[in-house]
KOLMARSE-62789 format. One record per residue (C-alpha): x, y, z; chain. Coordinates in nm, 3 decimals. Example, Ala and Ser with C-alpha at 12.3 -4.5 7.8 and 13.67 -1.06 7.14 Angstrom:
east_north_up_chaine
1.230_-0.450_0.780_A
1.367_-0.106_0.714_A
// end
This chain:
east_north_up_chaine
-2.814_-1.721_-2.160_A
-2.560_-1.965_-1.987_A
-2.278_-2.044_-2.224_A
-2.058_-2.367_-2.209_A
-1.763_-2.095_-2.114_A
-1.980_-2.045_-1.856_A
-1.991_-2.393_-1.666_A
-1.691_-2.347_-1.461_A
-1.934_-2.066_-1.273_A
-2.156_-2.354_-1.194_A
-2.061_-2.442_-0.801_A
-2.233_-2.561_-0.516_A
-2.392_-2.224_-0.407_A
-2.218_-2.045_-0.709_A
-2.018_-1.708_-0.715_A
-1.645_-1.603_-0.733_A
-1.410_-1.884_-0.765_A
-1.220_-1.831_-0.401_A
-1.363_-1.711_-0.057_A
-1.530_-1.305_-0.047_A
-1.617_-1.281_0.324_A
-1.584_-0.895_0.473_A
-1.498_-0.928_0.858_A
-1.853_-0.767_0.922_A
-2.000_-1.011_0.723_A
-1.839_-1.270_0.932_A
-1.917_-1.170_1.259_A
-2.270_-1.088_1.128_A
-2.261_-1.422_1.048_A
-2.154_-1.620_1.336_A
-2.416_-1.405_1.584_A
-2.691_-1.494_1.396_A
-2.584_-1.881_1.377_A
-2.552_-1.871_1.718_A
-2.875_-1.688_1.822_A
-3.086_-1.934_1.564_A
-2.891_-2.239_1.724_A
-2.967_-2.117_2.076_A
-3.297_-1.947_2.088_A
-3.628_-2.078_2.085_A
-3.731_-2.195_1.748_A
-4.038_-1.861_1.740_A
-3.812_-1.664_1.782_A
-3.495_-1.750_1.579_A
-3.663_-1.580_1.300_A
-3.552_-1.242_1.423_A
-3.194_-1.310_1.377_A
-3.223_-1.531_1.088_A
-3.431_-1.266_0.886_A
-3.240_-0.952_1.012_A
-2.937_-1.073_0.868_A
-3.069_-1.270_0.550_A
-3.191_-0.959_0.421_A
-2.861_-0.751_0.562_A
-2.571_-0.905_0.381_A
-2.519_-0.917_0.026_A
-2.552_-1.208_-0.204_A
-2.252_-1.240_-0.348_A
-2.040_-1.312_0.002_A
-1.899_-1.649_-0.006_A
-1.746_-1.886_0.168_A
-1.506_-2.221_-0.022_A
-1.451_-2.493_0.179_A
-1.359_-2.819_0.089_A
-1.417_-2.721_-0.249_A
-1.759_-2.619_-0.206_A
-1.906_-2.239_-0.228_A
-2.094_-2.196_0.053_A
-2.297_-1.833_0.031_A
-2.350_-1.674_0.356_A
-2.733_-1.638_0.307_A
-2.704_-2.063_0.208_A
-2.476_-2.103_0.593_A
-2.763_-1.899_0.763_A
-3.064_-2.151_0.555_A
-2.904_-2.407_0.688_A
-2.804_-2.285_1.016_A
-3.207_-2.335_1.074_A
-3.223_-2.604_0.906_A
-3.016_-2.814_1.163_A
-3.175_-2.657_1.394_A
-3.449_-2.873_1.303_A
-3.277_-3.192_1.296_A
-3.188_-3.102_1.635_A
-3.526_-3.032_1.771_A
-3.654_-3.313_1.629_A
-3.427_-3.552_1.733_A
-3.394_-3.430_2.092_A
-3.809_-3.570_2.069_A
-3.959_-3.221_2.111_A
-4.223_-3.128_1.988_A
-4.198_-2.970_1.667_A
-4.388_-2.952_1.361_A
-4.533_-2.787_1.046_A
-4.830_-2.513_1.181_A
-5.143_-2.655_1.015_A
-4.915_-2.970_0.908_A
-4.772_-3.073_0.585_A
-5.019_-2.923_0.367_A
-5.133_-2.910_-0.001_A
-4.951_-2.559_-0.056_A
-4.634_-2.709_0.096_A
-4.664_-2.982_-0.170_A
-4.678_-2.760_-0.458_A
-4.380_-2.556_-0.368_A
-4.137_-2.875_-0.272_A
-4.240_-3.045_-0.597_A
-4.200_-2.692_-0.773_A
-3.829_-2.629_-0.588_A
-3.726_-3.002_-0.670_A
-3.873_-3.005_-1.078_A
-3.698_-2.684_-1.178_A
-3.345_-2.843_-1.026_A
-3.419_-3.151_-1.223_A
-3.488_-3.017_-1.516_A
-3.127_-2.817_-1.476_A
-2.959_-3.138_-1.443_A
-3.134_-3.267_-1.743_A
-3.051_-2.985_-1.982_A
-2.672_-2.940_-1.946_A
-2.584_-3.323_-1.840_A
-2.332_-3.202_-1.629_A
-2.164_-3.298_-1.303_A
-2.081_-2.910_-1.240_A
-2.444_-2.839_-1.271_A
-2.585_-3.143_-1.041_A
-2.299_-2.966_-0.762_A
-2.453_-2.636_-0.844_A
-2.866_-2.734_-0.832_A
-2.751_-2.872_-0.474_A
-2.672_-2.524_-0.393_A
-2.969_-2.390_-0.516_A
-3.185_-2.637_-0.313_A
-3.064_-2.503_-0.017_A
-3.230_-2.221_-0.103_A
-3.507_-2.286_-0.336_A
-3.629_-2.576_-0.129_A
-3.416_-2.555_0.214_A
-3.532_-2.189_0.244_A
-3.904_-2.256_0.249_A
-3.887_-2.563_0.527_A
-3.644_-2.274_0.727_A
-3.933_-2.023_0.748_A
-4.219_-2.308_0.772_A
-4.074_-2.392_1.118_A
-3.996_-2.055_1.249_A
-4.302_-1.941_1.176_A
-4.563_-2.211_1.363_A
-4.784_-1.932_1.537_A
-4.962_-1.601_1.505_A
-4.697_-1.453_1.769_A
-4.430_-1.498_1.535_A
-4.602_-1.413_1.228_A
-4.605_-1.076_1.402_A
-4.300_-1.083_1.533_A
-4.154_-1.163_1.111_A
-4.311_-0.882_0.972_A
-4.181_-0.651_1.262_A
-3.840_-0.765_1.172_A
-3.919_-0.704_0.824_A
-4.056_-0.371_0.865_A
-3.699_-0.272_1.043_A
-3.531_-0.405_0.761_A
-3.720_-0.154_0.524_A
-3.657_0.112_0.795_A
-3.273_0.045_0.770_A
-3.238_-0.023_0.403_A
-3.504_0.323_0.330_A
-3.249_0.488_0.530_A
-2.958_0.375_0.329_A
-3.106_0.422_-0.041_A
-3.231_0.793_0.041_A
-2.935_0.852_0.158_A
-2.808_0.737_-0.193_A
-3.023_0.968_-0.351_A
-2.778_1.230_-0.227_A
-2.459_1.121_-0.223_A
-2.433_0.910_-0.549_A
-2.266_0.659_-0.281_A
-2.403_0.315_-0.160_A
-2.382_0.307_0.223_A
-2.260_-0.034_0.169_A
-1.987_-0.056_-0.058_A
-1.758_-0.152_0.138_A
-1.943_-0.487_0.135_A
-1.902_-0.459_-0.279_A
-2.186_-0.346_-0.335_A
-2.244_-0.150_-0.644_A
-2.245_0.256_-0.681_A
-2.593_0.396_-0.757_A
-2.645_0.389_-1.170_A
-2.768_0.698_-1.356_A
-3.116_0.675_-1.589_A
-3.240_0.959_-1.766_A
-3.036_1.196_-1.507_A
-3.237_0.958_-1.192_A
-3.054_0.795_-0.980_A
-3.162_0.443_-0.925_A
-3.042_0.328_-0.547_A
-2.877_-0.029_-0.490_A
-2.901_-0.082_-0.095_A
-2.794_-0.403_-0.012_A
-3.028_-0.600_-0.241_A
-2.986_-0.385_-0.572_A
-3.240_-0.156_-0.770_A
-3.499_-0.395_-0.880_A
-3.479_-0.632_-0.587_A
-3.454_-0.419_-0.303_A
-3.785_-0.206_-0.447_A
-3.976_-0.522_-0.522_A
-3.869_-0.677_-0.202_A
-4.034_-0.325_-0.040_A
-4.318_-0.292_-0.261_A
-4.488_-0.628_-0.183_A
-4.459_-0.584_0.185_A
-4.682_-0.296_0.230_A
-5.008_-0.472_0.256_A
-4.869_-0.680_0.562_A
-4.738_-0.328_0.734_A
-5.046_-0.208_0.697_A
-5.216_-0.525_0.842_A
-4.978_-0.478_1.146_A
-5.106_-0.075_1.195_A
-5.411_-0.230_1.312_A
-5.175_-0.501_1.598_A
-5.222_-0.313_1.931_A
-4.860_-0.196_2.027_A
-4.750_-0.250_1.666_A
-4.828_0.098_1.515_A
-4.523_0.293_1.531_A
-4.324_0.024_1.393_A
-4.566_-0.049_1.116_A
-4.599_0.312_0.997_A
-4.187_0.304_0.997_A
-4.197_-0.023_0.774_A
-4.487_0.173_0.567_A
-4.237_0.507_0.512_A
-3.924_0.316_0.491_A
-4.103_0.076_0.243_A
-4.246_0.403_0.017_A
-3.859_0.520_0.046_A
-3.735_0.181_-0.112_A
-3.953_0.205_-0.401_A
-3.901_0.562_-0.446_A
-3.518_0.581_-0.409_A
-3.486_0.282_-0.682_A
-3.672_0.513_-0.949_A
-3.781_0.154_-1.104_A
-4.116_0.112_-1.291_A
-4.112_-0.291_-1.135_A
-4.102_-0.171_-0.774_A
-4.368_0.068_-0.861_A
-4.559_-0.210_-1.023_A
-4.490_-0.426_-0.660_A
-4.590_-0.116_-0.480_A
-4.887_-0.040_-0.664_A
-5.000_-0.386_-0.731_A
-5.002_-0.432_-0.301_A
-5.261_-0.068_-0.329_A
-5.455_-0.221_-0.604_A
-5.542_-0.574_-0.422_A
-5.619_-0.410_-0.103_A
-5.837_-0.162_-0.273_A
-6.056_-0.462_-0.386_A
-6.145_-0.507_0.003_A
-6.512_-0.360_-0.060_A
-6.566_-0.603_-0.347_A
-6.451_-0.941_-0.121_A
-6.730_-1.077_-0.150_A
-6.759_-1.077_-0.506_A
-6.404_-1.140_-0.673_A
-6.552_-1.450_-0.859_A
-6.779_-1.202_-1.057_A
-6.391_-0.934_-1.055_A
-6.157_-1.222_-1.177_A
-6.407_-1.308_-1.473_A
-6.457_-0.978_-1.570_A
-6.056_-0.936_-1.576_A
-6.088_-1.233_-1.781_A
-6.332_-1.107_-2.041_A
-6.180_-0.772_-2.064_A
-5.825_-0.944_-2.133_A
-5.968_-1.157_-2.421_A
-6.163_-0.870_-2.565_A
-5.878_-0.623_-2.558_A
-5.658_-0.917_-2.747_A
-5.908_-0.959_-3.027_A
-5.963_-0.598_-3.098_A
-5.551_-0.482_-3.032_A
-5.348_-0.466_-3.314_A
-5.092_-0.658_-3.144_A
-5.142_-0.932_-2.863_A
-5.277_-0.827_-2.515_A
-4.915_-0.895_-2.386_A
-4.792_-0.620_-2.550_A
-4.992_-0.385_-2.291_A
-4.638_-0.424_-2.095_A
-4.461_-0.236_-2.380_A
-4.706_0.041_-2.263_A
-4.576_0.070_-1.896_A
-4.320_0.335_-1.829_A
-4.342_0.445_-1.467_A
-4.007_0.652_-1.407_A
-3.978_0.755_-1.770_A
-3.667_0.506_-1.864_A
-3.807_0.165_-1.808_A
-3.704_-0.147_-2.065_A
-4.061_-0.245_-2.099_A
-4.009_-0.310_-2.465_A
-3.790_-0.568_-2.315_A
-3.947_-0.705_-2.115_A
-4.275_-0.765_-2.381_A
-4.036_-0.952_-2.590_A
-3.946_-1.201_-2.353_A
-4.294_-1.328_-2.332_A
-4.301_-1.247_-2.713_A
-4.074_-1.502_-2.759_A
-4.121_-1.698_-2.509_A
-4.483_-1.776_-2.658_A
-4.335_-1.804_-3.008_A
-4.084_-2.062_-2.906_A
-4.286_-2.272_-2.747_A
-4.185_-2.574_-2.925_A
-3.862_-2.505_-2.772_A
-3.945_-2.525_-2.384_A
-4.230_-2.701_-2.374_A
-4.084_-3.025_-2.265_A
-3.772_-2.936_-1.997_A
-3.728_-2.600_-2.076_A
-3.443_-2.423_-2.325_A
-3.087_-2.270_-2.208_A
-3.020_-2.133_-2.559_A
-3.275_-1.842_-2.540_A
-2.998_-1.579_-2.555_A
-3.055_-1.656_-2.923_A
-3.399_-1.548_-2.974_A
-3.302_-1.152_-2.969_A
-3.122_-0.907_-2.843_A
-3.090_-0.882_-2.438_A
-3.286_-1.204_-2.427_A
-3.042_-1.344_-2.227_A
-3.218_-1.099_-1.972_A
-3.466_-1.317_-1.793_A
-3.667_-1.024_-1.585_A
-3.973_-1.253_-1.554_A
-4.054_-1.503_-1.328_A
-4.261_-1.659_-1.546_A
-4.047_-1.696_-1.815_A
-3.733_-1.812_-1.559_A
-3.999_-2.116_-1.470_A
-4.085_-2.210_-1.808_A
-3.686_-2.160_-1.923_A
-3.553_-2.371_-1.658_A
-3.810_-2.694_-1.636_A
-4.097_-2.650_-1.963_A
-4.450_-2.638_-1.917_A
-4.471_-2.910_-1.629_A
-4.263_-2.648_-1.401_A
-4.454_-2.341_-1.508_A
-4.771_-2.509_-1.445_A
-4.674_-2.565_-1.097_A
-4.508_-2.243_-1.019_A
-4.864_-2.089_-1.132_A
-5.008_-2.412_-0.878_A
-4.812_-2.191_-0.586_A
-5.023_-1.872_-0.652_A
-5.353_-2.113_-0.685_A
-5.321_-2.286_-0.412_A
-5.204_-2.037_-0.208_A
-5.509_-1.827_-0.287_A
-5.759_-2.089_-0.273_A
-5.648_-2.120_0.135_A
-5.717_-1.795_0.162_A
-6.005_-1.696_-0.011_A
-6.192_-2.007_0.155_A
-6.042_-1.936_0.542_A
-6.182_-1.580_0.485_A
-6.564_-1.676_0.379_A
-6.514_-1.852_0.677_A
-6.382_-1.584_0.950_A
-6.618_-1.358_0.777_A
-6.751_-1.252_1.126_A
-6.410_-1.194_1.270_A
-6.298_-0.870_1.092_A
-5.962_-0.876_1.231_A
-5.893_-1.211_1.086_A
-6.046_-1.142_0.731_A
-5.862_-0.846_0.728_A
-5.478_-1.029_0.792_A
-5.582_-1.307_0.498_A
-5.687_-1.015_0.294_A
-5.378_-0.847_0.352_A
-5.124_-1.173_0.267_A
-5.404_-1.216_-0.061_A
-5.306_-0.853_-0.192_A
-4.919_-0.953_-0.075_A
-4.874_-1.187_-0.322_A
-5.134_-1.037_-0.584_A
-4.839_-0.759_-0.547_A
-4.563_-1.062_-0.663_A
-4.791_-1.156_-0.946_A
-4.711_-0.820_-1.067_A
-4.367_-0.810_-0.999_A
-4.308_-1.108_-1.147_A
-4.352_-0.975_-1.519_A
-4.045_-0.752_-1.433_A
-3.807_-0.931_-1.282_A
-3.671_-1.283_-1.158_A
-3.679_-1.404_-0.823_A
-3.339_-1.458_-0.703_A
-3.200_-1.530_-0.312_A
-3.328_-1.184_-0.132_A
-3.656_-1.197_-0.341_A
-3.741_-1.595_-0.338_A
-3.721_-1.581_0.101_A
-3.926_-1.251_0.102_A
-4.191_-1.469_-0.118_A
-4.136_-1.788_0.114_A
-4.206_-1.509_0.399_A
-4.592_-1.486_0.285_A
-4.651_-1.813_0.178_A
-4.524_-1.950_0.544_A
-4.748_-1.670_0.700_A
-5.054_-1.859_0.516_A
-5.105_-2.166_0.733_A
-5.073_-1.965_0.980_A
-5.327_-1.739_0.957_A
-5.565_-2.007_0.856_A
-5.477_-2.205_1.154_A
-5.702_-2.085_1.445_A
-5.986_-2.086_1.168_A
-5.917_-2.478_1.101_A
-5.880_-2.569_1.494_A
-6.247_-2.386_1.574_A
-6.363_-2.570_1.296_A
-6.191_-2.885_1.421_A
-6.391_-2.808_1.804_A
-6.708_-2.764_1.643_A
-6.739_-3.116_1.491_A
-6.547_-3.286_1.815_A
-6.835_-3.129_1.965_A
-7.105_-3.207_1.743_A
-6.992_-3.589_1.746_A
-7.009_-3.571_2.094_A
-7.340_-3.450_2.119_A
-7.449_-3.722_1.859_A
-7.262_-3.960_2.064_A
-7.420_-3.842_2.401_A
-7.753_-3.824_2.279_A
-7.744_-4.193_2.065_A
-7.645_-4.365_2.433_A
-7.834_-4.531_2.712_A
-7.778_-4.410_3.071_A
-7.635_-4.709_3.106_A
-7.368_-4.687_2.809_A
-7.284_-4.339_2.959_A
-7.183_-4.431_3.292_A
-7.042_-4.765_3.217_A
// end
């Protein structure tokens, strides 16, 4: 929960209350700045991604007042970018164009800010929801642009999969030394549970396995890119070493959840006839339980030392206090319990932090965003390369659906989630242009055949 003693902590992009910049940081930093600035727009995701996902969180920069995170400097770094391109007249623009998932997520990014604002009143938090937009909102447009083409979609998950290569590396290595490879950054030592040791990396335990477990269905999708397969089955075991290393049941969940959806690959022609039968079994299972179905999440206990208990009563009482969110959400839910001050639930972090307007659209993001796909594939069903990709990004973000019961997205995880959801349109975009060709050509033919000689060679 977020006390009053606790508003001086709200600044524009948050964090300590002076400047925490290492010198590697820094000059991390300014190279990637300068390659996004200078390199073509497809391929500024390299160094904007590389380093996103390679500096820690918690590095700031104050000026003028203003905290300015290093991972908010490199959002916007692409973000002027942008302005630049566009006002220089070139062409630039949205693959597939502004569409109907794009619209969800803005209104989704700008609702849950809102709603801050409304429930403290304060000017602290209006400078502080800024901050977050940059992220939230800014870091969504970022990856929109630099992703506008099926070149670059490969070339993202390439620079993903070296980022799971690099960070595997690091948390093994954790596994064995009780040290974090990158604490000289501040990054935490690697905690004890149950005599395991749960590695940090750069992201931390939970975010660094989630962030690793949802990414294996796109590694795999790249195995099958010609000239892609020794990176992709690096991504795939530095992935596996991520999860592992962090000894969490959540990035076991994400790691599983990417398995289970692609497992369903047979059956993709009949998941209207698998999501009802999920539906029935979940209703039947909650009349005949002797507690509600939710509390199947008190059951989980991958690594033998998870807080699932927790974690089933924060939806608990989540559901129980509904009168208490419903409207703009609640910031005095530390009071509900003990630990409940512990949001590890996406979920529950949407319905918190706007009420049941904001949750509804949050849940709009995963609808939407599976609706494009499962359409674009009945519709490439005869390419089997193409199916497979949207299949792929489908069991991607089935895998944060999962994750999302264990934990809250914050800057690392929110960007890896704007990763897939950018990757969408893209996909779906050579589907929608030979779609496009075929009725160009079909009114042509109507047109052709409707005309007099005369009317076609006046």
């Amino acid at each position: 929960m977020i006390t009053q003693g606790a508003m001086a902590q709200f600044r524009f992009g948050g964090g300590a209350s002076g400047t925490i910049l290492h010198p590697v940081t820094a000059v991390l930093m300014v190279i990637a700045v300068v390659l996004i600035l200078i390199q073509p727009h497809n391929k500024a995701v390299t160094p904007f991604l590389l380093t996103y996902f390679s500096i820690p969180a918690e590095e700031v920069i104050v000026f003028a007042g203003l905290h300015f995170t290093v991972l908010q400097i490199l959002i916007l770094a692409v973000l002027a970018k942008v302005v630049i391109l566009r006002v220089s007249s070139k062409h630039l623009s949205l693959a597939g164009g502004f569409n109907g998932l794009d619209r969800v997520v803005v209104t989704w990014a700008l609702l849950e800010q809102v709603a801050f604002i409304i429930q403290w009143k304060e000017m602290q938090t209006f400078i502080k929801a800024l901050g977050d937009l940059v992220v939230y909102l800014g870091g969504y447009i970022a990856l929109r642009f630099l992703i506008p083409d099926r070149e670059t979609l490969r070339r993202a998950i390439k620079v993903m999969a070296v980022i799971c290569i690099i960070q595997g590396v690091c948390m093994v290595s954790e596994q064995f030394t009780h040290q974090n490879v990158f604490s000289f950054l501040g990054r935490w030592r690697p905690s004890i549970r149950n005599g395991h040791v749960r590695s940090e990396g750069i992201m931390g335990t939970l975010y660094g396995g989630v962030f690793a477990g949802m990414l294996i269905p796109l590694f795999l999708w790249l195995w099958k890119e010609k000239g892609s397969q020794l990176v992709a089955f690096a991504g795939l075991a530095g992935a596996t070493a991520m999860v592992w290393s962090s000894h969490a049941s959540t990035s076991w969940m994400a790691y599983g959840g990417s398995l289970l959806g692609l497992m369903f690959w047979p059956l993709r022609k009949q998941m209207r006839m698998v999501r009802w039968s999920i539906v029935v079994t979940l209703v039947g299972l909650h009349l005949v339980m002797h507690g509600p179905v939710w509390s199947l999440i008190e059951k989980i206990d991958l690594t033998g030392g998870s807080s699932s208990y927790h974690r089933y009563m924060l939806i608990d009482n989540c559901i129980r206090h509904f009168g208490d969110w419903w409207l703009i959400g609640y910031k005095y839910y530390g009071d509900w319990g003990f630990d409940m001050w512990d949001l590890c639930n996406q979920f529950v972090v949407a319905a918190l932090t706007g009420g049941i307007l904001t949750l509804t659209i949050f849940v709009m993001i995963y609808s939407r965003a599976f609706g494009i796909i499962g359409t674009a594939r009945k519709q490439a069903s005869e390419n089997r390369g193409q199916e497979w990709l949207l299949w792929c990004l489908g069991s991607a973000l089935f895998a944060n659906i999962v994750a999302s019961f264990g934990i809250n997205y914050m800057y690392h995880l929110i960007l890896c989630f704007y990763v897939v959801l950018a990757c969408i349109p893209v996909a779906t975009l050579k589907r929608k242009q030979a779609k496009i060709r075929v009725v160009q050509r079909a009114e042509a033919e109507e047109v052709y055949s409707g005309a007099s000689p005369a009317e076609l060679y006046r």
